[in-house]
C-alpha positions as CSV (number, residue, x, y, z in Angstrom):
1,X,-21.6,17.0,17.3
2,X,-25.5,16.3,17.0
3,X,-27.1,13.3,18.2
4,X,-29.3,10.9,16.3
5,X,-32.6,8.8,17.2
6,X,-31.8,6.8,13.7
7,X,-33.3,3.1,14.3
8,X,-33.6,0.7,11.4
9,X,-35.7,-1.6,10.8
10,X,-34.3,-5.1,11.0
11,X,-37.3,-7.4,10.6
12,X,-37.2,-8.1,7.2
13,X,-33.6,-8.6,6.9
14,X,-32.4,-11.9,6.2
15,X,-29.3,-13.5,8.1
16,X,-27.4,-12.6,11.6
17,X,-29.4,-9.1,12.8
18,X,-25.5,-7.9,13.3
19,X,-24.5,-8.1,10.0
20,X,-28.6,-6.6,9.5
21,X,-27.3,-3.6,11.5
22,X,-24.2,-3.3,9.4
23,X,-25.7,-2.9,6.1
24,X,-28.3,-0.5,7.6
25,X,-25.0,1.4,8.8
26,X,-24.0,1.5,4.9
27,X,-26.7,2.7,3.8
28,X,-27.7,5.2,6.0
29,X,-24.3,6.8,5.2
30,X,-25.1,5.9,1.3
31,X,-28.3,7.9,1.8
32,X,-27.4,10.3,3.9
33,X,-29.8,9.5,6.6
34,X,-26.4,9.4,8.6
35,X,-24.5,12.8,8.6
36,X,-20.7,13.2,8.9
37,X,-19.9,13.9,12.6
38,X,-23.5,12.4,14.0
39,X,-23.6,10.6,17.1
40,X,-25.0,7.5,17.6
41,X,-27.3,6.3,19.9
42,X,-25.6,4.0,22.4
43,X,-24.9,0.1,22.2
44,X,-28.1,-0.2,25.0
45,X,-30.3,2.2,23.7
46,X,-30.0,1.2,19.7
47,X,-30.3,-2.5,21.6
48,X,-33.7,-1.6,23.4
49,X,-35.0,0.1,20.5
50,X,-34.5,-2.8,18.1
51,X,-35.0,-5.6,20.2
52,X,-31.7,-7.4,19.6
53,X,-29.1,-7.8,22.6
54,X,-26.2,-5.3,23.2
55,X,-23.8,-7.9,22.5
56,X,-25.5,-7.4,18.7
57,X,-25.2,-4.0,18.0
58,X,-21.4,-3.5,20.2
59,X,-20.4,-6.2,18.0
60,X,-22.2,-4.4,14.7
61,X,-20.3,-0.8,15.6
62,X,-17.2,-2.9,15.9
63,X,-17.2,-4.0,12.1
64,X,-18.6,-0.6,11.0
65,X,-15.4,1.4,13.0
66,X,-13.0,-0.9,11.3
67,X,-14.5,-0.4,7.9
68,X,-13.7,3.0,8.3
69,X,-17.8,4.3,8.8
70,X,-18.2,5.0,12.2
71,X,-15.1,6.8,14.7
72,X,-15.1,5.5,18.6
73,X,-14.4,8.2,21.2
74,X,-13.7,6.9,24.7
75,X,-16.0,8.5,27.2
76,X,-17.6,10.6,24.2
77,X,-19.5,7.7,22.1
78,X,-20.2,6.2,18.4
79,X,-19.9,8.9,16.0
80,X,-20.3,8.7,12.0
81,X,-16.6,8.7,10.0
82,X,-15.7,12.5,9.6
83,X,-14.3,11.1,6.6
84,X,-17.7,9.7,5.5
85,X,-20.5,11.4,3.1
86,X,-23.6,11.0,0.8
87,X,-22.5,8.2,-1.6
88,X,-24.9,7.6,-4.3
89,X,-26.1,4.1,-5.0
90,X,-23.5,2.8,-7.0
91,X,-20.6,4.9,-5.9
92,X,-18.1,2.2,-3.9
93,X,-17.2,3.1,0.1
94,X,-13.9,3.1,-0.8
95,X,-13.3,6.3,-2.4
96,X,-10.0,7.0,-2.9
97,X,-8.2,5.5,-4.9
98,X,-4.4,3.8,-4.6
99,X,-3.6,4.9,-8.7
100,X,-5.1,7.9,-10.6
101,X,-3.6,8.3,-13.4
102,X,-4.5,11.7,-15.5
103,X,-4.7,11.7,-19.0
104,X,-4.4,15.2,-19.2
105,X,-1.5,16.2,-21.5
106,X,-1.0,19.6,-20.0
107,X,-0.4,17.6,-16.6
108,X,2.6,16.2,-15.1
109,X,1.7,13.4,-12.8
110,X,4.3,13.6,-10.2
111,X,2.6,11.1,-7.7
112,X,3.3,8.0,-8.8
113,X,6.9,7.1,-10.4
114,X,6.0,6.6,-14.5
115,X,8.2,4.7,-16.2
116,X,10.0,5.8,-19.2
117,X,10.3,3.0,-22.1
118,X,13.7,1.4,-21.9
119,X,12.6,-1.1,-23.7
120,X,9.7,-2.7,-22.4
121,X,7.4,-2.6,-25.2
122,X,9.4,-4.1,-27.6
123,X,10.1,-6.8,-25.7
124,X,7.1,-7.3,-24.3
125,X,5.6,-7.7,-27.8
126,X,8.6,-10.3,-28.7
127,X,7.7,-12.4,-25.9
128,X,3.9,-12.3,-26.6
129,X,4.4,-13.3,-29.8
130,X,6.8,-16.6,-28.9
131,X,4.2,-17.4,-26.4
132,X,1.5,-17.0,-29.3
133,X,3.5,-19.5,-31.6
134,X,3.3,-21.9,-28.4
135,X,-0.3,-21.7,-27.7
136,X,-1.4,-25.1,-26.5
137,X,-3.8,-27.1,-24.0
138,X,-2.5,-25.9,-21.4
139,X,-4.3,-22.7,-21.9
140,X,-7.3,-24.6,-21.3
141,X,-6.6,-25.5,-17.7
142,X,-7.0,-23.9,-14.4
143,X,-3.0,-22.5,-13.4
144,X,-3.0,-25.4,-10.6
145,X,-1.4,-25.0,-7.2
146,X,2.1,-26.3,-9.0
147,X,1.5,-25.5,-12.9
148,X,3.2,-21.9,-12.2
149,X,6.3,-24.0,-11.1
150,X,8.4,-22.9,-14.6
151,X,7.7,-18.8,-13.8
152,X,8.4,-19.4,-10.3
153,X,11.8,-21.2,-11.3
154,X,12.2,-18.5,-13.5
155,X,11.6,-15.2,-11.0
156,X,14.5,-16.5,-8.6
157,X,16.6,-14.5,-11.0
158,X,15.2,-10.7,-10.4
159,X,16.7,-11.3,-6.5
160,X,20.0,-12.1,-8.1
161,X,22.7,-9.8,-6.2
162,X,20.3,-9.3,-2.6
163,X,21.4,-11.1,0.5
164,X,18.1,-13.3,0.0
165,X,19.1,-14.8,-3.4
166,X,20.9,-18.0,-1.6
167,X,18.4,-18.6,1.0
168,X,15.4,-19.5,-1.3
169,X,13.7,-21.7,-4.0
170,X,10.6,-21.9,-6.1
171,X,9.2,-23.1,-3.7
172,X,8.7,-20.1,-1.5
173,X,7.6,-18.2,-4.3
174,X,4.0,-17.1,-4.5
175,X,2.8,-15.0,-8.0
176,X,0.5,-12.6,-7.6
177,X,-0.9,-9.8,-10.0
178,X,1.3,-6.9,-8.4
179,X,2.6,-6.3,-4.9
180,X,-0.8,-5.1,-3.4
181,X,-2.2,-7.9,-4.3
182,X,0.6,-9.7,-2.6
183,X,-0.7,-7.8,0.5
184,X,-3.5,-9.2,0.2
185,X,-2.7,-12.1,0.1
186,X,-0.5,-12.4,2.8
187,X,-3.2,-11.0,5.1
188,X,-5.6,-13.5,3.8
189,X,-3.1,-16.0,4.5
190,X,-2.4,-14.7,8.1
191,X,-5.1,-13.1,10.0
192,X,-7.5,-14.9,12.6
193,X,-10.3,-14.0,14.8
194,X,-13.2,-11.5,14.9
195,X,-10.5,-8.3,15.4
196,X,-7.4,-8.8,14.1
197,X,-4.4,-6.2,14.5
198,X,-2.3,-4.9,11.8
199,X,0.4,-2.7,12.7
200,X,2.1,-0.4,10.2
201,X,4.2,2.7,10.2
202,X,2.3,6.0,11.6
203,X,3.6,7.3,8.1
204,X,3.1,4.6,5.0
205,X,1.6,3.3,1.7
206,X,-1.8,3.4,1.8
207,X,-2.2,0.1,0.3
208,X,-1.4,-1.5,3.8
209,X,-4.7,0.0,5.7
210,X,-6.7,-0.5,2.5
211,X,-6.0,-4.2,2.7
212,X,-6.2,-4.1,6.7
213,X,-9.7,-2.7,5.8
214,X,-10.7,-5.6,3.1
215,X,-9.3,-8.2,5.6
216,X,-12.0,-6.5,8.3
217,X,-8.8,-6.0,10.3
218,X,-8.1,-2.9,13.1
219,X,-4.6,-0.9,11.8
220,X,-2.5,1.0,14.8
221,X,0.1,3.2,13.6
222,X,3.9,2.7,14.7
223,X,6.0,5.7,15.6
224,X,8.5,6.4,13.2
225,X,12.2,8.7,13.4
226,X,15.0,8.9,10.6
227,X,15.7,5.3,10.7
228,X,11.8,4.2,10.3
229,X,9.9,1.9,12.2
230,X,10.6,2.2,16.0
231,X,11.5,-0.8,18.3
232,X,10.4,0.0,21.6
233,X,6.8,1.9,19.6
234,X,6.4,-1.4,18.1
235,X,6.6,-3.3,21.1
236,X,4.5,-1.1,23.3
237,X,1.6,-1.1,20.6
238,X,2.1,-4.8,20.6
239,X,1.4,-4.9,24.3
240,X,-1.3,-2.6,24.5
241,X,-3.2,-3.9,21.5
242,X,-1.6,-7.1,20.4
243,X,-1.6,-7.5,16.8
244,X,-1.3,-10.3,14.0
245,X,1.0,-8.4,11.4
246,X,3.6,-5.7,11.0
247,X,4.2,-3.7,7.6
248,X,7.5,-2.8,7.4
249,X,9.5,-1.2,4.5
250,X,13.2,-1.3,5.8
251,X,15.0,-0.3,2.3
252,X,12.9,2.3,1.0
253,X,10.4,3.9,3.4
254,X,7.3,5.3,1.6
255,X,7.3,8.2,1.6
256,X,10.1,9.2,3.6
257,X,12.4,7.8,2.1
258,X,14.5,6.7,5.0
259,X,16.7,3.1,5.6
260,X,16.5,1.0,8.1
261,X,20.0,0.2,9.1
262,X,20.9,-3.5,10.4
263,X,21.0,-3.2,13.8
264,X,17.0,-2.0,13.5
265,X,16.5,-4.6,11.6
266,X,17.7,-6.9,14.2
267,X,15.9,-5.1,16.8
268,X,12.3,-5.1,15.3
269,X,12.4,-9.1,14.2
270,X,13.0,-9.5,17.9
271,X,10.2,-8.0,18.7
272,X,8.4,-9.8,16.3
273,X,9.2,-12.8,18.0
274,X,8.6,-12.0,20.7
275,X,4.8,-10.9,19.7
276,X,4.6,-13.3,17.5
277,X,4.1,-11.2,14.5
278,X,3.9,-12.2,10.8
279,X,6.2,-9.2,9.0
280,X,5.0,-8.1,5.8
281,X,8.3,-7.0,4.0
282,X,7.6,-4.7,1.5
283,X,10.4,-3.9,-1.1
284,X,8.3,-3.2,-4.4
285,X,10.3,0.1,-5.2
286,X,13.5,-2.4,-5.6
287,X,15.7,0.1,-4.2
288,X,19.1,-0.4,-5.4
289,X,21.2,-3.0,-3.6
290,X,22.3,-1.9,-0.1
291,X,24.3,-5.5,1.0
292,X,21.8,-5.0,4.0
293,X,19.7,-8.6,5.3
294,X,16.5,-8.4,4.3
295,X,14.2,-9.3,7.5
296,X,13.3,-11.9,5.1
297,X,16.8,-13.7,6.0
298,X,16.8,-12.0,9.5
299,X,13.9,-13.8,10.5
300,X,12.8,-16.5,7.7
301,X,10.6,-18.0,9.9
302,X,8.0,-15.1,9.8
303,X,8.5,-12.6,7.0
304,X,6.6,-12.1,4.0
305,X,9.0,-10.4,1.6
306,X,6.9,-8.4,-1.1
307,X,8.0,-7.3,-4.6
308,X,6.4,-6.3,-8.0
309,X,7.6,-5.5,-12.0
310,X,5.6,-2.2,-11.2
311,X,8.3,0.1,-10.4
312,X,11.0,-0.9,-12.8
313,X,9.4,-2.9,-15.6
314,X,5.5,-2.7,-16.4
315,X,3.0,-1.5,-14.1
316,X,0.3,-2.7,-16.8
317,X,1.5,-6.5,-16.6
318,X,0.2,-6.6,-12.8
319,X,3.2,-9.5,-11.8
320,X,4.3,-9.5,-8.2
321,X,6.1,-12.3,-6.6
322,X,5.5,-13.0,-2.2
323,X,8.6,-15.0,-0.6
324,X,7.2,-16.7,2.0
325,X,8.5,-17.6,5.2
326,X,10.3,-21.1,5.4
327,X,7.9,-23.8,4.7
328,X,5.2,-21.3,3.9
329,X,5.4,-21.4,0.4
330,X,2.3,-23.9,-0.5
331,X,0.1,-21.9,2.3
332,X,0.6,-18.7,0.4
333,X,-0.2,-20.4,-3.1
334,X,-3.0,-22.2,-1.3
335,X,-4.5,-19.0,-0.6
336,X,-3.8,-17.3,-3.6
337,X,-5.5,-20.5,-5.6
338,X,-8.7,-19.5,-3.5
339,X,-8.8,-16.1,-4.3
340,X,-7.7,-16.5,-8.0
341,X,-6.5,-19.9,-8.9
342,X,-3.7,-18.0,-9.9
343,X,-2.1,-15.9,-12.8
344,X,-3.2,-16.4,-16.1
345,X,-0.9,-18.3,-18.3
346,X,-0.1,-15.3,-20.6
347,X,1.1,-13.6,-17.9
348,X,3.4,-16.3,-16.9
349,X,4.5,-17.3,-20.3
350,X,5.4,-13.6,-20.5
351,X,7.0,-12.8,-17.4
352,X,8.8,-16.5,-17.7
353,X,11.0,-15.2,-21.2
354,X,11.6,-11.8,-19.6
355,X,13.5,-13.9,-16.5
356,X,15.0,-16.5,-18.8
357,X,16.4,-14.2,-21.4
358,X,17.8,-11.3,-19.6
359,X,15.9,-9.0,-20.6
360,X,14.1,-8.7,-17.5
361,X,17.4,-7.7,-15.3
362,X,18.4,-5.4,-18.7
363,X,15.5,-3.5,-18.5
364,X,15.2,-3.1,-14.9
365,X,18.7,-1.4,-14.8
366,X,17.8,0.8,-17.5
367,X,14.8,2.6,-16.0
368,X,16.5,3.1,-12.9
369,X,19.5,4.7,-14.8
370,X,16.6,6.9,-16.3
371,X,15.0,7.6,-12.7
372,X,18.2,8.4,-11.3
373,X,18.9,10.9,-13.9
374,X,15.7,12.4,-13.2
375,X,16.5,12.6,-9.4
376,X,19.5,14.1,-9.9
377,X,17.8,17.3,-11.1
378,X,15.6,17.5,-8.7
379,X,18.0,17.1,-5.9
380,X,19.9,19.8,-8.1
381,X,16.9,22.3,-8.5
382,X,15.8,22.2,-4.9
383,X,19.4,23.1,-3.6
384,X,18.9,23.8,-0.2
385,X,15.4,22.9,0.9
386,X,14.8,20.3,3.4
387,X,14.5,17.2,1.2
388,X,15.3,13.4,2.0
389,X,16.1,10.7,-1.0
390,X,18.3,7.8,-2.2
391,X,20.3,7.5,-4.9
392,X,18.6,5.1,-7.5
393,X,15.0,5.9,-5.6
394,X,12.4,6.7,-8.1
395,X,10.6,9.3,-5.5
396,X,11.9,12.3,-2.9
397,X,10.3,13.6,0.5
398,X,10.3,17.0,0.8
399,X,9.5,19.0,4.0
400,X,7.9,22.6,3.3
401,X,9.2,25.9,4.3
402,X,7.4,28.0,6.5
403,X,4.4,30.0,5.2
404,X,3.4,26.3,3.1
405,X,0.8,23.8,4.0
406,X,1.1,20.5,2.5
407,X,-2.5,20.7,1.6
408,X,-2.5,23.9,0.0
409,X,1.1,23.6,-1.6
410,X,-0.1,20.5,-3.5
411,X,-3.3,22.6,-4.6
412,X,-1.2,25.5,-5.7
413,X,0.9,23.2,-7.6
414,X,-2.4,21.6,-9.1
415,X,-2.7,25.0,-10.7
416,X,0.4,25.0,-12.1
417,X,0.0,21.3,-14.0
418,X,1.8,19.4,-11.4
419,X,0.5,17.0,-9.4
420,X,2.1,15.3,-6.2
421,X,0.9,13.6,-2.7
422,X,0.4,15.3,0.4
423,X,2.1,13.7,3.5
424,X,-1.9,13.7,4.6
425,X,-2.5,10.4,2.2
426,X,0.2,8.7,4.0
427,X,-0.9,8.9,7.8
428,X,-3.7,7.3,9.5
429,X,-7.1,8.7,10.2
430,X,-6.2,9.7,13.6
431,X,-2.8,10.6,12.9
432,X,-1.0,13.4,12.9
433,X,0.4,14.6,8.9
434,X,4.0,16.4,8.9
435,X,4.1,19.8,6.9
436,X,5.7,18.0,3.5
437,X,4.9,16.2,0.1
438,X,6.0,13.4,-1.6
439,X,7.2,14.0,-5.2
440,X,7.8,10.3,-7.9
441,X,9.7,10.7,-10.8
442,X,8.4,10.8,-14.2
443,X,10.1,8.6,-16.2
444,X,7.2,9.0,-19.0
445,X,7.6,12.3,-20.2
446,X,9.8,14.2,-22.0
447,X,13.0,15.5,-19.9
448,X,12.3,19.3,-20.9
449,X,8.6,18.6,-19.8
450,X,10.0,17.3,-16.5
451,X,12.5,20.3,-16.0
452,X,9.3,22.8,-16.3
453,X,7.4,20.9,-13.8
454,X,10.1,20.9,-11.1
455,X,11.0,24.8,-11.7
456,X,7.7,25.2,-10.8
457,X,7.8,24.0,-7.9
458,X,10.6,25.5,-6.8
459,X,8.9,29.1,-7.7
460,X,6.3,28.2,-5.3
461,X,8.2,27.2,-2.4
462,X,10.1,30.6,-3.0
463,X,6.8,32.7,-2.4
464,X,4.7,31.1,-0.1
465,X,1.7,32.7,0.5
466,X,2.1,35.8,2.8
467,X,-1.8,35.0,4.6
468,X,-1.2,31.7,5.9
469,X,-0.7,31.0,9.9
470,X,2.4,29.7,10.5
């Protein structure tokens, strides 16, 4: 690591001088000015040299580290993000991104589930066009805090058959435009101070740290083992670094795979009490039902449950729906009115006849019969390798033989049209990524097309490459 003399220039900058500093962070990383791996002066020196107070540039560092520019080593000092590089000037700091879709035909996208039409279409263009025939003034008002009230009536239905059904009402329904969104939201809705704490599995969906990061808030990563999130890991990182929120996907872990049983369940909302944590509940894979409480009727007084149409339905249509703890319900909307004023009323007019006519519930079950299928054969094809699923999940976790990398096994199967997620977009920047790869199902190609794809993958996990260490 080299050190830097870098010193801005701050005296024709308008506002606080430690926001000043912050955008003179960004760009010197835009620019390059600010190398990968540089270390910064320290908080006193930067201080002296700019004539501000060391309260101003610690507290400047401090927003820069959580935005993911800067890395803090005790002992060691304030280095530029590893992870950061020359951006050019319109290039956004956020670089990767949670969807990327390739419109390659000779591709199979195998890293986000795809969902195969069951349906949708067609009656998604039925219901647009009742909605046309009942175009009115309302379509020329804001949504309104309550004016989503028929939709909301109407989504009770897609929770028909959980253990949450009977405990809620439109009322704790917030819409949002998809389940990271909903995130969003909630965080919005939740976190306080100048350095709030998220706290989400050491494995998980990226979304969660990207809205952590948007929300200016620190994430610490939660030890996980076959059941997921860990109870006494929980409470320890509570301890040492408090924390506002937990993310927490008890049905379907992403990307392991793995269920929490109900006895965890039980454990971690005590813990959450006991912290007083908000619990962000994330079930937008829709996992077929278990008969397991959601932590949602565990502990109503603090969960957030999160679902989406994404998975099952349309990805396109952007519709999630947050419950919200007990009494919560107009907090959530409130915030959600202040970042959007809400979902347009197409959306809701659509969504609304999907819910009230069936077809919704139809064509949910439909896809998932087609996802299963498609699971089945990869279960089938990869026999005996090390590889963790659920029935009815649209995704599997596979742990690599020896001789593969996760990094170069997804590379390799780059080369052979298939693309899938290495366990290294799932951990934290500072944690540790197991040797496996997280494979969706492809619900939008053709089934032979599928078959092809998986065979080669399993050719490549039966030759791994002779040179690598192991």
């Amino acid at each position: 690591m080299t050190d830097t003399n870098w010193a801005p220039a701050l005296t024709h900058q308008s506002g606080p001088k430690y926001l000043s500093l912050v955008r003179a962070l960004r760009e010197g990383v835009r620019r390059g000015d600010l190398a990968p791996g540089v270390r910064l002066p320290t908080v006193r020196n930067l201080a002296w040299k700019l004539g501000v107070t060391p309260g101003t540039v610690a507290r400047a560092y401090q927003i820069a580290t959580q935005e993911g520019l800067l890395e803090a080593a005790v002992g060691r000092g304030t280095f530029v993000s590893t992870q950061s590089r020359r951006l050019g000037p319109t290039e956004p700091l956020y670089r990767q991104p949670l969807t990327d879709p390739s419109d390659d035909d000779g591709v199979v996208d195998l890293r986000s589930p795809q969902l195969p039409d069951v349906g949708q279409t067609e009656a998604l263009a039925s219901a647009m066009a009742e909605a046309a025939q009942e175009l009115g003034r309302q379509y020329l008002e804001y949504p309104g805090l309550r004016r989503d009230q028929y939709c909301r009536e109407a989504a009770l239905e897609w929770f028909s058959g959980y253990t949450i059904s009977s405990l809620i009402t439109a009322d704790d329904l917030v819409l949002t435009h998809g389940g990271q969104n909903g995130i969003n939201i909630v965080m919005q809705c939740c976190l306080r101070g100048d350095r709030p704490v998220v706290l989400c599995e050491e494995l998980a969906y990226p979304g969660f740290r990207h809205a952590a990061r948007l929300n200016r808030a620190e994430v610490v990563s939660i030890a996980l083992d076959e059941e997921g999130m860990i109870p006494e890991a929980l409470d320890a990182a509570c301890r040492k670094h408090g924390g506002q929120i937990v993310c927490i996907t008890p049905d379907a872990q992403n990307p392991t795979t793995a269920r929490m049983g109900s006895a965890r369940r039980n454990a971690i909302a005590e813990i959450a009490r006991k912290h007083d944590l908000q619990i962000i509940e994330d079930d937008c894979y829709t996992a077929p039902v278990s008969g397991l409480e959601s932590l949602r009727v565990i502990a109503p007084e603090r969960s957030w449950h999160v679902t989406s149409l994404s998975k099952t339905i349309s990805a396109g249509m952007r519709f999630g729906i947050v419950v919200a703890p007990e009494g919560m319900g107009e907090a959530g909307r409130l915030t959600a009115q202040h970042s959007y004023f809400g979902l347009p009323r197409p959306v809701t007019d659509i969504v609304t006849r999907l819910f009230t006519s069936g077809e919704a519930m139809r064509l949910r079950h439909a896809a998932q019969d087609v996802m299963s299928r498609r699971l089945q054969m990869v279960v089938q094809a990869f026999g005996d390798q090390d590889v963790s699923w659920q029935p009815g999940l649209s995704f599997v976790w596979l742990r690599l033989p020896l001789g593969w990398r996760a990094s170069t096994f997804a590379r390799e199967a780059e080369a052979e049209g298939v693309l899938l997620r290495s366990a290294d977009e799932y951990v934290l920047q500072d944690g540790h990524a197991p040797n496996a790869v997280r494979i969706a199902m492809a619900g939008g190609v053709p089934e032979e097309r599928f078959q092809r794809a998986i065979r080669r993958l399993v050719r490549l996990l039966e030759n791994p490459p002779g040179d690598l260490p192991i």
